[in-house]
PLY file of the C-alpha trace (Angstrom):
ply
format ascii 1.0
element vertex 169
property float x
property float y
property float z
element edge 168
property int vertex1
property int vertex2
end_header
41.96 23.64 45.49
43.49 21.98 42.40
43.00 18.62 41.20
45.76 16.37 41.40
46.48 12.79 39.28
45.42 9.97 41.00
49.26 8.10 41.95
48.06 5.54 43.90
47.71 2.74 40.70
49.22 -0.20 40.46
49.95 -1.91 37.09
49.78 -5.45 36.43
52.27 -8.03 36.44
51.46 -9.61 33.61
52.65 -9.23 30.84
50.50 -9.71 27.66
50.93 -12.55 26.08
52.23 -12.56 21.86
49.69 -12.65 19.54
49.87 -16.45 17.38
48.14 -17.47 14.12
45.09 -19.45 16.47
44.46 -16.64 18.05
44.08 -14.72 14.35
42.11 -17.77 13.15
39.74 -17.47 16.31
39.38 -13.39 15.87
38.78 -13.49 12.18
36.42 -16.52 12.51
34.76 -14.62 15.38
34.24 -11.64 13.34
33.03 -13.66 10.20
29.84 -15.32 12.11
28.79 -11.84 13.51
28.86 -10.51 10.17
26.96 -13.34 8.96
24.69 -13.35 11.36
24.14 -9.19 11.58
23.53 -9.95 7.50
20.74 -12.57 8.04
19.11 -10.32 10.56
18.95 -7.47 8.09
17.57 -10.22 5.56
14.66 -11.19 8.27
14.21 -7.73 8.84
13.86 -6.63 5.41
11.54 -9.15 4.35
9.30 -8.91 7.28
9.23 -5.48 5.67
8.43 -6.55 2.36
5.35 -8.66 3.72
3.89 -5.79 5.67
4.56 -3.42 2.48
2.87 -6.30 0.18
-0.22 -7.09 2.09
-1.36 -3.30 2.49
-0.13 -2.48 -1.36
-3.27 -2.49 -3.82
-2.88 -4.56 -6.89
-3.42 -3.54 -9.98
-6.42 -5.42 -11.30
-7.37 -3.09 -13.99
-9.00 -4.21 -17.60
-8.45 -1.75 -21.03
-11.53 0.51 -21.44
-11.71 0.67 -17.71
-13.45 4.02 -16.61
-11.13 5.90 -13.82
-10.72 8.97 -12.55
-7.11 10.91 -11.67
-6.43 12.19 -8.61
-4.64 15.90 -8.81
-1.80 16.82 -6.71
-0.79 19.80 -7.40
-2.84 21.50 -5.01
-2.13 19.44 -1.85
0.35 21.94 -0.51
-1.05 24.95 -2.14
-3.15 26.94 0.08
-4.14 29.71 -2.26
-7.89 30.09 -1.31
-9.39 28.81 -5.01
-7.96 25.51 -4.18
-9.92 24.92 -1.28
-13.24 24.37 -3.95
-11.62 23.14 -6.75
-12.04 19.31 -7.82
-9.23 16.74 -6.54
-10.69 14.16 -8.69
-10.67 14.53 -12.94
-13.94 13.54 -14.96
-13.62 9.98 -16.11
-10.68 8.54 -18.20
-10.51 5.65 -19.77
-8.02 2.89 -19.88
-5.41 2.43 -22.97
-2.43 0.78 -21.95
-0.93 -0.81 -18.76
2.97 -0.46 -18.18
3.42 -2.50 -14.38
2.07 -0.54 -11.99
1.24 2.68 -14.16
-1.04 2.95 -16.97
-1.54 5.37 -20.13
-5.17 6.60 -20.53
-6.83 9.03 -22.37
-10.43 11.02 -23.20
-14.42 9.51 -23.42
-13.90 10.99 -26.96
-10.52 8.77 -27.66
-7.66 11.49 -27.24
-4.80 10.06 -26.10
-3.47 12.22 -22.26
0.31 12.29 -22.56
2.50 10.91 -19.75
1.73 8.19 -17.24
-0.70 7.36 -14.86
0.57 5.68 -11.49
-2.27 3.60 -9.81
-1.85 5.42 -6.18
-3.34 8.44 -8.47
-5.98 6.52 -10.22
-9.28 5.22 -8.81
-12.20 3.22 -10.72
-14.77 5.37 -11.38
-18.66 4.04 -11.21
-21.07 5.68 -13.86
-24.24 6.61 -11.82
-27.68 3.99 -12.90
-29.36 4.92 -15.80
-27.14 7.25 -17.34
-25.58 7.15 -20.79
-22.03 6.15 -19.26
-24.00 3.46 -17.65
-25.58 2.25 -20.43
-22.02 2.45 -22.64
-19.86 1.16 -19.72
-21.87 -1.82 -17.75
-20.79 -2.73 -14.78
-19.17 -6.01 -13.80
-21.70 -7.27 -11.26
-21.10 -11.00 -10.34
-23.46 -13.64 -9.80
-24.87 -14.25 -6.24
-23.48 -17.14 -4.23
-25.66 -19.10 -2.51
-24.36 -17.65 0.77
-25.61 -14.48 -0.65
-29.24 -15.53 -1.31
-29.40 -17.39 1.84
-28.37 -13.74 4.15
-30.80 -12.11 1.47
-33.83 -14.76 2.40
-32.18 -14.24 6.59
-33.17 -10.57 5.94
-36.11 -10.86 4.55
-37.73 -13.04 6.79
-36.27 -10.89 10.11
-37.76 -8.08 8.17
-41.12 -9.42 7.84
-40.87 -10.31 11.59
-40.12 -6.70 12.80
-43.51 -5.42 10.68
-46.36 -6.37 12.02
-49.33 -7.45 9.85
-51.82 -4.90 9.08
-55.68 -5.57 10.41
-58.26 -5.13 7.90
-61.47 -4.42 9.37
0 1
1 2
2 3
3 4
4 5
5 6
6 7
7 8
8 9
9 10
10 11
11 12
12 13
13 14
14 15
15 16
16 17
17 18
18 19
19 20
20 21
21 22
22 23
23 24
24 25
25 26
26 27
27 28
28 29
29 30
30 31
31 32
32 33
33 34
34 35
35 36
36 37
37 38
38 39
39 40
40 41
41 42
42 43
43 44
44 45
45 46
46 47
47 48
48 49
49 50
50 51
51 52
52 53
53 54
54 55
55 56
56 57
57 58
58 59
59 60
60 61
61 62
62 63
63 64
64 65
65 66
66 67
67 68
68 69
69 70
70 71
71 72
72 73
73 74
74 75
75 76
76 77
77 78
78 79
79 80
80 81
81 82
82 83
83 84
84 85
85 86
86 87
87 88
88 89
89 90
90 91
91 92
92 93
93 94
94 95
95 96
96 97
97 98
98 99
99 100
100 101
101 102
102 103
103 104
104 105
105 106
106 107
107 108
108 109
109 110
110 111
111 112
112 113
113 114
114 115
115 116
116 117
117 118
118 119
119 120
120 121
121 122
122 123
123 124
124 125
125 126
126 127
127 128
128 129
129 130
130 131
131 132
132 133
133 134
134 135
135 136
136 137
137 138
138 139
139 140
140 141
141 142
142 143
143 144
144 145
145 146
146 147
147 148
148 149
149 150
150 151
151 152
152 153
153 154
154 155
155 156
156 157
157 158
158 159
159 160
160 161
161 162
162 163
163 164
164 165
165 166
166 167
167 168
């Protein structure tokens, strides 16, 4: 059975009606708002994006002489068995020069590392007590707040609850 064009249509009456210059007025003007208003919606859109991006970003807080360490990439997507072992992290670097959000850096010894650092690839680096880095490098340690020494007295006292005095005989 073959398919056949549907005859049964009817067409409208009406004609349409000519085009005037209100009607091109109203179109354009039409046209205009939703562009302005598509444009402030990728506006909102981009700097509710910008907010999100800004809150999680870490920011760069980062002194000269700082002690970091470098993270190395080249072996993320190299799975050649002797980079399963080897070291992500480099031994400590220290701060020599900051350029926004990357930094220039170089030996404990004072040789200068060529090229720059980017902060996602850097992380502080904490010399362990009692060491000679440790000694050469203090640590910034601020002063307790009185909230501080209040949860530290808290402690102390729930600690000397849970214990229970020792009989002497």
């Amino acid at each position: 059975m073959a398919l056949r064009p549907d005859t049964n249509y009817t067409t409208s009456s009406i004609a349409p009606q000519p085009t005037t210059n209100s009607d091109l007025d109203t179109h354009f003007t039409l046209a205009d708002s939703f562009r302005y208003n598509t444009h402030l919606l990728s506006i909102t859109e981009a700097e509710r994006r910008k907010n999100i991006f800004d809150s999680q970003a870490r920011v760069p807080n980062l002194k000269m002489g700082n002690l970091m360490q470098v993270y190395d990439s080249k072996a993320d997507f190299n799975y050649a068995t002797i980079n399963k072992l080897a070291p992500r992290w480099s031994i400590p670097r220290l701060i020599t020069g900051k350029y926004l959000n990357s930094f220039t850096l170089s030996t404990l010894q004072g040789t200068p590392l060529t090229g720059l650092f980017h902060i996602r690839r850097l992380r502080p680096y904490t010399p362990l007590r009692g060491t000679t880095l440790d000694l050469i490098f203090p640590r910034d340690i601020p002063e307790p707040t009185e909230n501080d020494i209040a949860i530290a007295e808290a402690e102390e006292r729930m600690a000397d609850e849970l214990i229970p005095p020792s009989e002497s005989g």
